[in-house]
C-alpha positions in Angstrom: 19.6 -3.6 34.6 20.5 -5.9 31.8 20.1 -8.6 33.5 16.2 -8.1 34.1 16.0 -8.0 37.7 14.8 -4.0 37.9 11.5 -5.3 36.3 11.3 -8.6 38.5 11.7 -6.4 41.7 8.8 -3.9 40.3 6.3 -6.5 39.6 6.8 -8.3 42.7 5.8 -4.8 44.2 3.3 -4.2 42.3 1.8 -7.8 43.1 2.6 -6.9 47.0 1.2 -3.8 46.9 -2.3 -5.0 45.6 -2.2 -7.9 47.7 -2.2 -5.6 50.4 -4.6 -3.1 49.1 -7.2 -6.2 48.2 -6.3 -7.6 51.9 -7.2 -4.1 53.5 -10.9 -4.3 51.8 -11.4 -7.9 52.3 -11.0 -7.1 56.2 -12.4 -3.7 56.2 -15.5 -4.4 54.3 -18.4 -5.7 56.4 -22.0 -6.2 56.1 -24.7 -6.2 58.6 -28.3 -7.6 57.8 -31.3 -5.4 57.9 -32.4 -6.1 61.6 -29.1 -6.4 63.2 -26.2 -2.9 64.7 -23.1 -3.3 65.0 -21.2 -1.9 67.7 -17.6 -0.6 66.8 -14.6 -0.2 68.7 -12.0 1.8 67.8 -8.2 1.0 70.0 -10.8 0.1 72.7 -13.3 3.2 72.9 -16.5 3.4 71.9 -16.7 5.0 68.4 -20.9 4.1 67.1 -23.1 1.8 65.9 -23.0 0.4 61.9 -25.1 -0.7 59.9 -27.4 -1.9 58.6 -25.9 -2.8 55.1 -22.3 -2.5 53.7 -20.1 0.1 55.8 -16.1 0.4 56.8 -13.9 -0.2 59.8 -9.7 0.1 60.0 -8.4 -3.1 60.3 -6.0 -3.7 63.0 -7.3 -0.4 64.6 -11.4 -0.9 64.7 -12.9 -4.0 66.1 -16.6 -5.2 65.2 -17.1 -6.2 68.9 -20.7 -7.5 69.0 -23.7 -7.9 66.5 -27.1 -6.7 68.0 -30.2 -8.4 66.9 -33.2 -6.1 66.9 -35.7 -8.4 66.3 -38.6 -9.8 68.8 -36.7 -11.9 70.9 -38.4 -15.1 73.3 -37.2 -16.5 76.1 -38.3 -19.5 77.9 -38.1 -19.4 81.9 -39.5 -21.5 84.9 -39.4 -21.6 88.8 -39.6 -25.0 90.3 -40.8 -25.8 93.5 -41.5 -21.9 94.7 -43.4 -21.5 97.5 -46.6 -19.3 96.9 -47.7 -16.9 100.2 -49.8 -19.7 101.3 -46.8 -22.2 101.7 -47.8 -24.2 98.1 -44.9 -25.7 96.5 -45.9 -25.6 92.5 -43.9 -25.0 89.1 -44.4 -22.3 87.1 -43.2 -22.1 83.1 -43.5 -19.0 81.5 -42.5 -16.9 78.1 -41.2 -13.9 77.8 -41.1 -11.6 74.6 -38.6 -8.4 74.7 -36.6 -6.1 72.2 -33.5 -4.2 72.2 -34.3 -0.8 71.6 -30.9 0.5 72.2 -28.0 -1.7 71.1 -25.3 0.7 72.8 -26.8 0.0 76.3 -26.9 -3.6 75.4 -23.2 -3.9 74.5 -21.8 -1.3 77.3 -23.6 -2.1 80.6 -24.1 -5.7 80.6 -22.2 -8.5 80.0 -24.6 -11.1 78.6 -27.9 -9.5 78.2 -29.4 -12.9 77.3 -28.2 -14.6 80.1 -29.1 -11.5 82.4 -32.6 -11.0 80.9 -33.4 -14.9 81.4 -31.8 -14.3 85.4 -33.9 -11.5 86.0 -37.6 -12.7 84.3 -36.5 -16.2 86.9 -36.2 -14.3 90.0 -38.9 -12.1 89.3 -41.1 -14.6 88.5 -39.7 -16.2 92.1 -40.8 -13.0 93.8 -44.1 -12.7 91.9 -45.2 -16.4 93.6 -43.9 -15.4 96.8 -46.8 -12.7 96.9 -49.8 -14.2 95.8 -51.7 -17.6 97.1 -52.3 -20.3 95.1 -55.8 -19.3 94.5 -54.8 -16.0 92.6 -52.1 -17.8 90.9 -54.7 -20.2 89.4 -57.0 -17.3 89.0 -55.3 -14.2 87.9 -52.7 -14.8 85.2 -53.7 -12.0 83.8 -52.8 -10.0 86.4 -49.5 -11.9 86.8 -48.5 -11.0 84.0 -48.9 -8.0 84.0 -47.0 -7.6 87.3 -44.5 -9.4 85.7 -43.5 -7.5 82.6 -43.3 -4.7 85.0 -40.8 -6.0 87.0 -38.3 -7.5 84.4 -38.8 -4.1 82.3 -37.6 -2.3 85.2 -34.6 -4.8 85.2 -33.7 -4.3 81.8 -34.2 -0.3 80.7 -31.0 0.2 81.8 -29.6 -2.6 79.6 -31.2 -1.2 76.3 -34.0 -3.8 76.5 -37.9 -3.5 76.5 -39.9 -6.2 77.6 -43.5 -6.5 75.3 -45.5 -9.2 77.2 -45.1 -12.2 79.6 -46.9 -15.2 79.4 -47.4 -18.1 81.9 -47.8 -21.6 80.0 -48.3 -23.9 83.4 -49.0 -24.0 86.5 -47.7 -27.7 87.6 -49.4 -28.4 91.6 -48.8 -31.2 93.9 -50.6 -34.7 92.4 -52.0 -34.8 95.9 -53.5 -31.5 96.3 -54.4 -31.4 93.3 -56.5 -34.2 93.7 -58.1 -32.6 97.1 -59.0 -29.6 94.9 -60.7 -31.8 92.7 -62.6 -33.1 95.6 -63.5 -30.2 96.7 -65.1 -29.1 93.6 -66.8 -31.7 93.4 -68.3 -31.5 97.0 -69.2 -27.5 96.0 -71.0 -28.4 92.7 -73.0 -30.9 94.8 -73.9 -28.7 97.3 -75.1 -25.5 94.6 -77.4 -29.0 93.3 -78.7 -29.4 96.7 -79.5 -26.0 97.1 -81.2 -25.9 93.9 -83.4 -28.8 94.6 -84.5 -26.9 97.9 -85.0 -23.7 96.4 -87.3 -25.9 93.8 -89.3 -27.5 96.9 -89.8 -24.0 98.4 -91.0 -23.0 95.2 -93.3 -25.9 94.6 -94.9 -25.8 98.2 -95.9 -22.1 97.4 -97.4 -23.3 94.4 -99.9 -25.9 96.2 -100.5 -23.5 98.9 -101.9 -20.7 96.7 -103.6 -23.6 95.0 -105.1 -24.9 98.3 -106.5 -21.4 99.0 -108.5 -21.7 95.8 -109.9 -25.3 96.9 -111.0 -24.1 100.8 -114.3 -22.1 100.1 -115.0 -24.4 97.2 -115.9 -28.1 97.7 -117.1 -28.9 94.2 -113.7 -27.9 92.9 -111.5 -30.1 95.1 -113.9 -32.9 94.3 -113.6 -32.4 90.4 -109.7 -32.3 91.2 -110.3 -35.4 92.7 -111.4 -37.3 90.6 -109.1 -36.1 87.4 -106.5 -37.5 89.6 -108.0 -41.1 90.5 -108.7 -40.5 86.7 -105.5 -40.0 85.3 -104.3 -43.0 87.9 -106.6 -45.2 87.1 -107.3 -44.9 83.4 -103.7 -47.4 82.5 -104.7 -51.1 83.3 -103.0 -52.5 86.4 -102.4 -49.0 87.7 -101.9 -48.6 91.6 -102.5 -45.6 93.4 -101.9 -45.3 96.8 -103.7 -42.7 98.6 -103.4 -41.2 102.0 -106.4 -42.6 104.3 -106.2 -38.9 105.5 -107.2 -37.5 101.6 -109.7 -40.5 101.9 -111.9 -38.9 104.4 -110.9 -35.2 103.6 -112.0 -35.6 99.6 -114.1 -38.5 99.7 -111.9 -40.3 97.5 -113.4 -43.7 98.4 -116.6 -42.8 96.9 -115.5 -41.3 93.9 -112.5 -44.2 93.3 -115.3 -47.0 92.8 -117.0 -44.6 90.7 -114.6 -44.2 88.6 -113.9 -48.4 88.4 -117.4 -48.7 88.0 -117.0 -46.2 84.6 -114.0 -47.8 83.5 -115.8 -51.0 83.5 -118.5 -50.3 81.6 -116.5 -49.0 79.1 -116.5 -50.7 75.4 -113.6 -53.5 75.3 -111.0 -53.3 72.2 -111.2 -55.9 70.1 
């Protein structure tokens, strides 16, 4: 012991020792952030969910296996060229928003759950077009949607995962029917314009045949009528009014037309 190894061979256990002690904590410390679980292992088995914050596993013997995010989550999905009932090929893009409620279902019973939530809101979204025509497509994305989150929520339960809401960004048609729809719209607004204008006439020709009633027992009125209107023709200079030789005879319009030139030509001229 005179030699001084004794206190050599203690301190290099001592050092050892709380090497291995400071090892054991660097390893068995971990931290998990405020929205995220960790699921534990322990030789393989299932032994709970940490965090979140600081907490402890065994080294060697407990293995953080997977860290579970428990935020919103959004995932992007499309179906291209999916036939709708009535045999239209279009493109569909959607979102989807979802949450994993229970990160032990997540870990256990699937896989991937991202992958196999993205899978599931494709083919649903495959089976949702299969169902519906392009018109209620175009139409009803509410009601899509709708159908939608129900589908991929009954997917994904089982793998600890809620689904809050489905969107649909696009609906991408053929260029060329597209453009027949447009034509046809066009051709649709047209004819509601038609229909107006006749429903205008309709009205109109009631108006001058309750009108006319008032003018049948009373000559002097259809006169007076008559000429305010060669009036109102006549009073601009170099006005032409072409009247029916029928109205001619009917309101004696021939009479009252030179009377009214006569009037307008003795009228004072502007200087």
């Amino acid at each position: 012991m005179g030699d001084g190894r004794f206190p050599d061979a203690l301190l290099g256990t001592w050092v050892l020792g709380w090497t291995l002690i400071g090892t054991y904590f660097l390893f068995a410390m971990k931290v998990a952030s405020q929205w995220e679980k960790v699921v534990v292992l322990r030789l393989g088995k299932f032994i709970g969910l940490k965090g979140p914050g600081l907490f402890w596993v065994m080294p060697i013997i407990d293995t953080a296996v997977m860290w579970i995010d428990h935020r919103v989550a959004v995932t992007s999905f499309s179906a291209e060229k999916t036939l709708t009932k009535d045999t239209v090929p279009v493109d569909v893009d959607a979102v989807l928003f979802w949450v994993v409620w229970d990160a032990e279902k997540a870990a256990l019973e699937v896989t991937d759950y991202n992958s196999a939530i993205s899978w599931a809101a494709q083919t649903a979204l495959r089976e949702i077009i299969g169902q519906m025509t392009l018109a209620d497509i175009l139409v009803g994305r509410g009601k899509m949607d709708a159908d939608l989150q129900k589908i991929i929520d009954e997917r994904t339960t089982p793998w600890g995962v809620t689904v809050q809401s489905v969107e649909i960004r696009d609906v991408i048609i053929p260029p060329d029917l597209e453009n027949a729809m447009s034509r046809q719209a066009q051709a649709e607004r047209e004819r509601q314009s038609r229909v107006i204008l006749g429903e205008s006439e309709l009205q109109i020709a009631a108006s001058f045949a309750e009108a006319s009633k008032a003018y049948i027992n009373n000559p002097t009125a259809l006169h007076l009528r008559a000429m305010n209107m060669l009036f109102e023709g006549l009073k601009e200079k170099g006005a032409l009014v072409i009247v029916p030789s029928s109205a001619v005879d009917s309101m004696n319009l021939g009479g009252m037309s030179g009377m009214v030139s006569l009037a307008q030509n003795n009228l004072p001229k502007e200087k």
